[in-house]
C-alpha positions, 0 to 999 in steps of 0.5 A: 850766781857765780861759781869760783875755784875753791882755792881761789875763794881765800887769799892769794895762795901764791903769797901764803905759801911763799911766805912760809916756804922762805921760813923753811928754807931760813931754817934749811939754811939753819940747820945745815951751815956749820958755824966753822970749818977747820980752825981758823977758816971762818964760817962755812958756805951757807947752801943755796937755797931759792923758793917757787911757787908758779913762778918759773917753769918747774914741773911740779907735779912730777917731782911732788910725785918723786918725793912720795907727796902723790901721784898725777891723777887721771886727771893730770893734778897730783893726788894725795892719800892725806888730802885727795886732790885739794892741796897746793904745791910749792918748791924750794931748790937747793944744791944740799946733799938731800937723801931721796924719798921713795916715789909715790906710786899710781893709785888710780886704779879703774876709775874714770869719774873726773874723766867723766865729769869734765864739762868740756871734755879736756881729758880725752885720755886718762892722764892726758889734758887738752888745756885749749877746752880746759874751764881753768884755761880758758877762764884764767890764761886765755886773753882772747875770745872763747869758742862759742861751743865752749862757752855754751859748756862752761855753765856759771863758771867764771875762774877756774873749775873744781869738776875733776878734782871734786869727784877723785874719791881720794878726797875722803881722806881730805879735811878742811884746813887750819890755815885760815887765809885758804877759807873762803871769803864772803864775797867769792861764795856765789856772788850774784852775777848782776853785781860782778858784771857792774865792777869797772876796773878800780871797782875789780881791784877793790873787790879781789885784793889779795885774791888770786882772781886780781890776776885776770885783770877785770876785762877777762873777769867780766868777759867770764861773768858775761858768759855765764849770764848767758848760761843762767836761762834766767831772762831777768839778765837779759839786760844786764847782757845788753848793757856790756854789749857797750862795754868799752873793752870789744872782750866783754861786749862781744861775750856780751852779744853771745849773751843776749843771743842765748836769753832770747825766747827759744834760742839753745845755742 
């Protein structure tokens, strides 16, 4: 079985949460433009307003941890007291006269557990990443081959990783959401490996519409799938394997390759 992100097991995040952030800012816009200015000068300058969500370069999670929402975890990710670290983050700018909040200070303390859990060490320090070994780099962003030594580390993970963010002990404060669209949909709980190596392209975009995962296109998707069927030990995929060692695009048949190497009787790297 497959293990995805669990925030990429709902809908697009990027699409819910721009649609209710270009409402807020409707309303900002709303509340703050006066009807008139002195008599006989017409409508006041409405404010200029313009909504983010991982579409441009901002850094988020500073400025989330200067307006009092968290503070950057050991982890690199922001860490809520209401949420723990399963919350997405979203920006509108704006030129308003906005009073300040007060900055969310560290809370972290002594401990080390998502430290200690990333299965391919990317946190060497706390509050340092090295996103060259990060599961979630290599399985969503990076378009060319993966490193075999990481590969042998990324055990049925096929876009993105939880491992970090599951363990913060913030989480206890965390509740499932209302938001319907962010809980997770059948087909992206497990879903057996054997079917997701099979999906040609049409077949990719049929299955993840609407889903964060579309983004990889089906080549990386599948190059993912490969790699963990060579992680499962499980020698009834050895054939699977070798059937994408034909795969047209050389991404997959080569994850493929390292595949049927792994399954073979006695092979451990």
């Amino acid at each position: 079985r497959a293990a995805i992100s669990v925030y990429a097991q709902g809908k697009d995040y990027h699409d819910v949460l721009k649609k209710r952030l270009k409402r807020l800012a409707r309303w900002l816009v709303a509340e703050t433009t006066a009807p008139t200015t002195t008599a006989g000068e017409g409508p006041a300058a409405a404010p200029a307003v313009k909504v983010f969500v991982d579409t441009a370069p901002l850094m988020e999670k500073p400025l989330a941890a200067r307006a009092g929402i968290g503070w950057q975890g050991k982890h690199t990710n922001l860490v809520s007291r209401q949420h723990g670290s399963w919350l997405f983050l979203g920006e509108i700018l704006t030129d308003l006269a906005l009073s300040p909040d007060r900055p969310e200070t560290d809370h972290c303390g002594s401990c080390t557990a998502c430290l200690d859990a990333c299965p391919t060490d990317a946190l060497p320090r706390a509050y340092e990443m090295d996103a060259r070994q990060c599961i979630s780099y290599l399985t969503i962003e990076h378009k060319d081959a993966i490193d075999p030594a990481l590969m042998a580390r990324m055990g049925n993970r096929i876009y993105g990783c939880d491992d970090c963010l599951a363990v913060c002990p913030w989480n206890k404060f965390a509740e499932r959401t209302p938001e319907v669209a962010f809980h997770g949909r059948p087909e992206t709980a497990l879903p057996a490996l054997v079917e997701l190596a099979g999906l040609d392209d049409a077949a990719f975009r049929r299955r993840f519409a609407g889903s964060p995962i579309k983004r990889t296109g089906r080549d990386r998707f599948v190059r993912n799938v490969a790699i963990a069927i060579g992680n499962s030990a499980d020698p009834a995929l050895a054939p699977v394997a070798k059937r994408l060692t034909e795969d047209a695009s050389p991404l997959v048949a080569a994850a493929a390759a390292w595949a049927v190497q792994r399954l073979k009787p006695g092979s451990s790297d």
